[in-house]
C-alpha positions, 0 to 999 in steps of 0.5 A, a space after each residue: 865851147 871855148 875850153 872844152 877839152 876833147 878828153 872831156 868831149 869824148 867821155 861825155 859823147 862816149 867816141 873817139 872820133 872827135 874834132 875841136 875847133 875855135 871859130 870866131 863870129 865873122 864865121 857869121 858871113 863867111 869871113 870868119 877864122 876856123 882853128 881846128 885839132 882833131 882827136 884821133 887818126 882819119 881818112 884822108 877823105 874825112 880831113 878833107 870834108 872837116 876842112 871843106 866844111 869850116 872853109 864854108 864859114 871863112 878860112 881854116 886851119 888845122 893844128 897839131 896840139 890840142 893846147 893850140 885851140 886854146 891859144 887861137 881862142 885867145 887870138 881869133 877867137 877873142 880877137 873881133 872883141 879887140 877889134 870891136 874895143 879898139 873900134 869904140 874908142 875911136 868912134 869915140 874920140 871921133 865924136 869928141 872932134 865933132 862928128 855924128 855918130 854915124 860919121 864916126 861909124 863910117 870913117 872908122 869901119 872905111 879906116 878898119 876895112 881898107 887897112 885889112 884889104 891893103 894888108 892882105 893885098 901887100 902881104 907885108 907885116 903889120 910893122 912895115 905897114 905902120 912904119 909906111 904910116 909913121 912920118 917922122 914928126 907927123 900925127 900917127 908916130 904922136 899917137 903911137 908914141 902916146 900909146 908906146 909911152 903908156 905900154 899899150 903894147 905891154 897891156 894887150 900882150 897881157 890881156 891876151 895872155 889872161 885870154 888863153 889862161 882863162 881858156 886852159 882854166 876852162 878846159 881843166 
């Protein structure tokens, strides 16, 4: 229900009790991310069953302006689809180099998988991550270059914000 204002909700379903929440698909194995603003003021008890029941599915977190739910869609919500996207061409280009399709699938879900599992186990930024990556002359800082040089950091940045503006225009 991406863009479904609560005040939409609560006149259709006629309450005022009434939590939105962007998830995402790895919701799917319990992996996924729970964005979440609720309506009115509750119970205690109440807030600790909603957060109980979305951390079934993954991780969650409450925010305090609606507009928030808006903005996680075009983060979490979309985000696997970036992931995905990004995924595709480097499967891709690593078919273009020769690998099977299979292959190619491995090394980039390894590649996806173990730089999330080190980040989340270092609690380091994404910047000093790739910086660790980047050897001065070396293979990654030429790709990053290419990227930097045709503003592919600009684009996803604007992609992004065409994401949240398509989910306020569908919460209007």
């Amino acid at each position: 229900m991406a863009g479904i204002s609560l005040k939409t909700m609560s006149k259709t379903l006629r309450q005022k009790k009434i939590v939105r929440v962007m998830t995402n698909i790895p919701t799917l194995i319990s992996e996924g991310m729970s964005v979440f603003f609720i309506s009115y003021p509750i119970e205690k008890k109440e807030r600790d069953l909603i957060k109980k029941m979305f951390s079934l599915c993954g991780h969650c977190m409450e925010v305090k302006k609606e507009d928030a739910i808006d903005a996680a869609t075009a983060i979490s919500g979309s985000g696997p689809g970036y992931l995905f996207y990004f995924a595709e061409q480097m499967i891709t280009s690593a078919k273009l180099m020769g690998f099977s399709e299979k292959d190619a699938m491995t090394i980039v879900q390894k590649t996806f998988r173990g730089a999330t599992l080190l980040w989340e186990s270092q609690g380091n930024s994404p910047e000093v991550l790739r910086k660790q990556v980047s050897s001065p002359g070396g293979t990654t800082l030429a790709a990053l270059e290419h990227f930097k040089s045709n503003k592919v950091d600009q684009t996803i940045k604007e992609g992004i914000k065409k994401a949240y503006k398509r989910a306020k225009e569908l919460s209007s």
